[in-house]
Backbone as CSV, one residue per row, in Angstrom:
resi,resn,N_x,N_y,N_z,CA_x,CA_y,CA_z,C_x,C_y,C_z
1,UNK,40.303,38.123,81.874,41.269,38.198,82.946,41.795,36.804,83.283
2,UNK,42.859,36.610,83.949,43.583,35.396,84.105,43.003,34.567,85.284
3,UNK,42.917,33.811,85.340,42.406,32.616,86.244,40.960,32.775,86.687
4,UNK,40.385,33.780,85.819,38.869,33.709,86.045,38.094,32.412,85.042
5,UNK,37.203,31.497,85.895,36.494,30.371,84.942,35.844,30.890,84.689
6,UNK,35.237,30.294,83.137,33.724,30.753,82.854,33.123,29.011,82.703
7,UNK,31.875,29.031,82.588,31.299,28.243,82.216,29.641,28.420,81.537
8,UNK,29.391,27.682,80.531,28.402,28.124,79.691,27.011,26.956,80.379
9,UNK,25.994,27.705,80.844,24.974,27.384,81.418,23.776,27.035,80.139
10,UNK,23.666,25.660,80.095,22.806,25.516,78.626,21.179,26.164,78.843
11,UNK,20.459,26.772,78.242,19.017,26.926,78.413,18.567,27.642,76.974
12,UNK,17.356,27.290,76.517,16.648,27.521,75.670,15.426,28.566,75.784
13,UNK,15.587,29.043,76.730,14.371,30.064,77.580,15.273,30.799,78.447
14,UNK,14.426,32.349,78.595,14.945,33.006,79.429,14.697,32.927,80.900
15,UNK,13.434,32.349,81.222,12.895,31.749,82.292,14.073,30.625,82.775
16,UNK,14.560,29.943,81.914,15.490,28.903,82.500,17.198,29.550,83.217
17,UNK,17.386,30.889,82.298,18.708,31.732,82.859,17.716,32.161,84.295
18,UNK,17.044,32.428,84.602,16.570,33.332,85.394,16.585,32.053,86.608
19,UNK,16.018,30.929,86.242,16.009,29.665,87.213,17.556,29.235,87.775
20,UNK,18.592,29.433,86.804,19.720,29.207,87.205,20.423,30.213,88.102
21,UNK,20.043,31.096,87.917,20.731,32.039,88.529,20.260,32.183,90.110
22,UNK,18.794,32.010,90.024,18.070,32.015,91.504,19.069,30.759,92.588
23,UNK,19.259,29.705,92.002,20.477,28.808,92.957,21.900,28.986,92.474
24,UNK,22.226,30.112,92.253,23.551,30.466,92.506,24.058,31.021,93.951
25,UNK,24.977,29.775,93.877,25.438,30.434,95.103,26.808,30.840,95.326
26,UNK,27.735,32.454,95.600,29.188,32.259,95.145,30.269,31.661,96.031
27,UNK,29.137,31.489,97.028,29.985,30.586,98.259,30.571,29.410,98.148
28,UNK,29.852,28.664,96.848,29.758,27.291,96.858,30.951,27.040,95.719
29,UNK,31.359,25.602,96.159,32.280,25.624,94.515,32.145,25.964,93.660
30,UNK,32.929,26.214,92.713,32.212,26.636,91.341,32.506,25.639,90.390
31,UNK,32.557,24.303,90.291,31.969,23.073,89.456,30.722,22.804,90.560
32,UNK,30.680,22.926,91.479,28.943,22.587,92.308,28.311,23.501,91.833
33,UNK,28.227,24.613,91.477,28.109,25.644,91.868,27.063,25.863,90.279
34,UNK,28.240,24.845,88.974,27.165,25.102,87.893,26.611,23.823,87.685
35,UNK,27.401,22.762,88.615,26.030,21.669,88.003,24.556,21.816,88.747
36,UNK,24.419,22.915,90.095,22.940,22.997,90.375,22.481,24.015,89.655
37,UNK,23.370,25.027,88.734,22.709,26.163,88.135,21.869,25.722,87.004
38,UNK,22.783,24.175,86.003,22.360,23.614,85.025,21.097,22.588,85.371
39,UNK,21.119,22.152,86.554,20.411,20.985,86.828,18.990,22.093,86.711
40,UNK,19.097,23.200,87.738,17.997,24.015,87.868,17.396,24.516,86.465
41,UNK,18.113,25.120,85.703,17.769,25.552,84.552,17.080,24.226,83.466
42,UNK,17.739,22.654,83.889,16.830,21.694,82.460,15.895,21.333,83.540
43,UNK,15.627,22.013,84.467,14.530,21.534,85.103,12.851,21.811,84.869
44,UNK,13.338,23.506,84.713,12.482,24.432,84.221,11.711,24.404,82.852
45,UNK,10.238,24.395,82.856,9.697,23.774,81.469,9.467,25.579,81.576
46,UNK,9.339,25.815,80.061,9.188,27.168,79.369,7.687,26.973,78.905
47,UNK,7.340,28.198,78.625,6.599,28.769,77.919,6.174,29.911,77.397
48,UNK,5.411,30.511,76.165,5.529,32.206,75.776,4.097,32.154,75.187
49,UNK,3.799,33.511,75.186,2.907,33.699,74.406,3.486,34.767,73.276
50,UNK,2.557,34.104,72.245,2.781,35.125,71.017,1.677,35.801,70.178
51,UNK,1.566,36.650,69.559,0.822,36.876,68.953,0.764,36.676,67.634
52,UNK,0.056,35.927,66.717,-0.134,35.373,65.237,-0.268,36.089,64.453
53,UNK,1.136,36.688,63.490,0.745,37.608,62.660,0.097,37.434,60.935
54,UNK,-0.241,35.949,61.127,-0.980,35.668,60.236,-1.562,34.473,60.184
55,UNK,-2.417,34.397,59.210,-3.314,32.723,59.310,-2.072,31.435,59.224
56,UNK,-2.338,30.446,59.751,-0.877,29.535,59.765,-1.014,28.011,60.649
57,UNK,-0.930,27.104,59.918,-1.173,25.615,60.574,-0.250,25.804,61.492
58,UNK,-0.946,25.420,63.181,0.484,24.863,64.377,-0.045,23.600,64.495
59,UNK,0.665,22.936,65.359,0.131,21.823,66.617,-0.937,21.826,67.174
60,UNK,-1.234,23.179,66.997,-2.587,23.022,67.973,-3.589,23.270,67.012
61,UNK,-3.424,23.764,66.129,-4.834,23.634,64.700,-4.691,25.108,64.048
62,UNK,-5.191,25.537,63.092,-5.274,26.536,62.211,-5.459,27.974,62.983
63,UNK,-4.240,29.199,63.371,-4.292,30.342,64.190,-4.696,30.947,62.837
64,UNK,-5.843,32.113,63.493,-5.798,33.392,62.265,-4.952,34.620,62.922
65,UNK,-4.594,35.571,62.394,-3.416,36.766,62.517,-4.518,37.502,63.672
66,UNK,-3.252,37.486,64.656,-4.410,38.380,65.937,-4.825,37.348,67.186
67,UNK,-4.436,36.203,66.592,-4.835,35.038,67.943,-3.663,34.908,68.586
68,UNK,-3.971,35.044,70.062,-2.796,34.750,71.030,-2.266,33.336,70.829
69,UNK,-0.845,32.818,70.806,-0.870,31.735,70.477,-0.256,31.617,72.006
70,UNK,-0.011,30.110,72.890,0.420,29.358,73.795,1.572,28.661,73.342
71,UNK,2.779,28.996,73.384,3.805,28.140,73.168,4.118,27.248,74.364
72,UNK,4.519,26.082,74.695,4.747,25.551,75.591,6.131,24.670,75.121
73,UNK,7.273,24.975,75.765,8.704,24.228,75.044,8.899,24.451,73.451
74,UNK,8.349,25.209,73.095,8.482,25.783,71.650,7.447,25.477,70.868
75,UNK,6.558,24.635,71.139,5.367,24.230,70.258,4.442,25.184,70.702
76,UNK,3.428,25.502,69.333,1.697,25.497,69.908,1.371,25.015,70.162
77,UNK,1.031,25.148,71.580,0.231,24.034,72.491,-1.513,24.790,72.313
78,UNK,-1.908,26.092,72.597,-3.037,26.909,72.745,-3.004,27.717,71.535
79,UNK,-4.375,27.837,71.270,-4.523,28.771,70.155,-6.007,29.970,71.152
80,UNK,-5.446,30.797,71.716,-6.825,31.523,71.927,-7.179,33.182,71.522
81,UNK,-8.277,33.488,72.378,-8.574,35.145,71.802,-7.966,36.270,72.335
82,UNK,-7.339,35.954,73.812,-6.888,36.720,74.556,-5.945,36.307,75.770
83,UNK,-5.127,37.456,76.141,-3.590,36.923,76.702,-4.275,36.304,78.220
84,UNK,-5.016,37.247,78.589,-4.932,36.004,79.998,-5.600,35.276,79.854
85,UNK,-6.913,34.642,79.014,-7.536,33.692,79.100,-6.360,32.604,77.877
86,UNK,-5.509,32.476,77.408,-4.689,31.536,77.051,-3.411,31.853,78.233
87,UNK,-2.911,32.564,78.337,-2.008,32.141,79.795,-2.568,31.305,80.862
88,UNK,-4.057,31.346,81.096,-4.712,30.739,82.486,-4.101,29.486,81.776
89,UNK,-4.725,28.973,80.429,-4.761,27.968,80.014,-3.775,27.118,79.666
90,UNK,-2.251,27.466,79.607,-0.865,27.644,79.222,-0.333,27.023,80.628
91,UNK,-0.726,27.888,81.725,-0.335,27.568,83.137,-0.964,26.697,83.588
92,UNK,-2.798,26.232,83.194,-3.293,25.087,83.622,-2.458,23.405,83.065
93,UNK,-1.895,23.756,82.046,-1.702,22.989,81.347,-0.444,22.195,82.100
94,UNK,0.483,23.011,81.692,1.961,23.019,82.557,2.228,22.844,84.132
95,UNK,0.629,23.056,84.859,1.098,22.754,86.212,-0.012,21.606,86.098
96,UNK,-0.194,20.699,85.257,-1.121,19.312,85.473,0.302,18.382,85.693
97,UNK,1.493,18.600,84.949,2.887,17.814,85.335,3.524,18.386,86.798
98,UNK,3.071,19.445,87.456,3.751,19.412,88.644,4.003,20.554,88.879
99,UNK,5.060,21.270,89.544,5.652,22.687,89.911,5.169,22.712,91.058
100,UNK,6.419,23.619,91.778,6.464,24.335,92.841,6.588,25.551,92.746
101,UNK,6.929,26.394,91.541,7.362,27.819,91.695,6.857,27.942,89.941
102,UNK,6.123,29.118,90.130,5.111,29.516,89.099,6.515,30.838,88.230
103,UNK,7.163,31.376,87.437,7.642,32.606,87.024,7.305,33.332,85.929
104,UNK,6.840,34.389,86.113,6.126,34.981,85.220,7.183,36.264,84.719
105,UNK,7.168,36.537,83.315,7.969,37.800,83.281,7.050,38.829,81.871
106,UNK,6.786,39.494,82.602,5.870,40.466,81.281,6.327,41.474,80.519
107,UNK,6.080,41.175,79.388,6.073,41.783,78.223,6.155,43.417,78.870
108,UNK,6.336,44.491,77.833,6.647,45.924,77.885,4.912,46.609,77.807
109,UNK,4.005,45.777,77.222,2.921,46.857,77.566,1.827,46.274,77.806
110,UNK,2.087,44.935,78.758,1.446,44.088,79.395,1.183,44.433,81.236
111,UNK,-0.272,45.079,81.440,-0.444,45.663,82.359,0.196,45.075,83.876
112,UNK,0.106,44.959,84.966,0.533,44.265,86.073,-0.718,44.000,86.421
113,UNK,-2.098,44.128,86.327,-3.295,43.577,86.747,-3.171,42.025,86.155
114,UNK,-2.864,41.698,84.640,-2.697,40.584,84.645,-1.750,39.503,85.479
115,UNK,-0.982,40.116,85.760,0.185,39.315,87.052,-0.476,39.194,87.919
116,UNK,-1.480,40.310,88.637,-2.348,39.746,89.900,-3.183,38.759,89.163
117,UNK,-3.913,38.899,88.166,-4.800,37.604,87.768,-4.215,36.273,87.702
118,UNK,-2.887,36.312,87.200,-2.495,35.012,86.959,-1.984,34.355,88.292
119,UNK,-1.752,35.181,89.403,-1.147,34.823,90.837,-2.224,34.316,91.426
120,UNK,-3.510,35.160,91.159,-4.391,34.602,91.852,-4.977,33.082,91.492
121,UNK,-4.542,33.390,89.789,-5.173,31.962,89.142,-4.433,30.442,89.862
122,UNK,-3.085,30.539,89.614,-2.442,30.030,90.622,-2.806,29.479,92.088
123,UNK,-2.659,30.411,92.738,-3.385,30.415,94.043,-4.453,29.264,94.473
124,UNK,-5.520,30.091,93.288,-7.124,29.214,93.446,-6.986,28.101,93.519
125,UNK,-6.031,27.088,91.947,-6.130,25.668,91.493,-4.935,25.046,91.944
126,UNK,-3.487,25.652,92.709,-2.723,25.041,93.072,-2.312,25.598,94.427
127,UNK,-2.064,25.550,95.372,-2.139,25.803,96.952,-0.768,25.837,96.963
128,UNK,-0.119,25.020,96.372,1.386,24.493,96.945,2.295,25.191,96.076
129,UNK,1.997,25.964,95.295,2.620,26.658,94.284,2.944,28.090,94.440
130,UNK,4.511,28.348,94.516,4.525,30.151,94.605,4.791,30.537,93.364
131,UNK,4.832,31.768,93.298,4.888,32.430,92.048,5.579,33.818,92.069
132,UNK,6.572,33.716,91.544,7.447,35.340,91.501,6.800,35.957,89.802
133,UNK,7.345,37.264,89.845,6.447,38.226,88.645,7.855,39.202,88.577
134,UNK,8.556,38.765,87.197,9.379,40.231,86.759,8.737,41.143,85.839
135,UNK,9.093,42.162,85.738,8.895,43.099,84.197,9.944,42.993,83.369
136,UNK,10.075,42.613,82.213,10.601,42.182,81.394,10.834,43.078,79.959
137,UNK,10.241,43.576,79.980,10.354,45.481,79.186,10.615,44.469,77.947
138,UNK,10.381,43.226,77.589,10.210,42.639,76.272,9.687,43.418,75.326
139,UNK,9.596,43.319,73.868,8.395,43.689,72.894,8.093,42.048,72.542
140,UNK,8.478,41.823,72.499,8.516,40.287,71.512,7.068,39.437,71.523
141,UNK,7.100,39.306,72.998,6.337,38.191,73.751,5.897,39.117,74.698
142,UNK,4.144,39.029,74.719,3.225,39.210,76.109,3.917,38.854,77.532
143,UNK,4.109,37.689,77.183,4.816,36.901,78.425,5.087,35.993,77.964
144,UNK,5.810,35.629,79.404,6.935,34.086,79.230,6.438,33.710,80.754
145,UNK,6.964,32.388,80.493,6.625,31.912,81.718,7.530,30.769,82.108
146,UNK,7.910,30.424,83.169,8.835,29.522,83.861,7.619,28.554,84.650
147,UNK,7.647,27.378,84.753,7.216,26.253,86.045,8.476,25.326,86.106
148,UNK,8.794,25.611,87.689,9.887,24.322,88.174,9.068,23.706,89.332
């Protein structure tokens, strides 16, 4: 349509669209309007979990097929046995640099008891930290995760 702008919001994670969009505001200019959507979004460090569908050198040392892996900004950062005990570890990791807002978005047959575990995990080791929880009807990825 005619005199509608667009503008392309850079992010490498879906956690980071999801960060931009949370400070949208349509009140506000719209060149203000995307440099806090962009600022918000390279603010946001990513992370996913995956599952290893076979034996395979990462960053983080030799996964066999079946190990949860910890991506953190696209690398293996974690290699472990199971999704919430490498998410605890994923999120310990990522909130040793900082955050205020924890985002979690789960996978399609990733229970919601783990979202209370990981809120609570949160909770316990960082006080100052909130944490929102989508469902994400993914297959791909267990979860993803946002810290800003």
């Amino acid at each position: 349509t005619e005199g509608v702008r667009v503008a392309l919001v850079p992010t490498r994670a879906a956690v980071q669209g999801i960060a931009a969009l949370a400070v949208h505001e349509p009140d506000r200019g719209f060149d203000e309007d995307v440099v806090a959507m962009t600022a918000a979004a390279g603010a946001t460090r990513y992370a996913e979990l995956a599952v290893a569908e076979r034996q395979s050198w990462t960053m983080a040392g030799i996964c066999q097929a079946g190990d949860i892996l910890g991506l953190i900004d696209g690398d293996v950062a974690v290699i472990g046995a199971d999704v919430p005990g490498t998410a605890r570890t994923v999120l310990d990791r990522m909130l040793a640099a900082g955050g205020e807002l924890v985002t979690l978005v789960l996978g399609e047959d990733v229970p919601d008891t783990l979202a209370d575990a990981l809120e609570e995990h949160v909770r316990e080791g960082h006080l100052a930290v909130d944490t929102v929880v989508y469902r994400g009807g993914h297959q791909r990825a267990p979860l993803l995760i946002g810290v800003e």
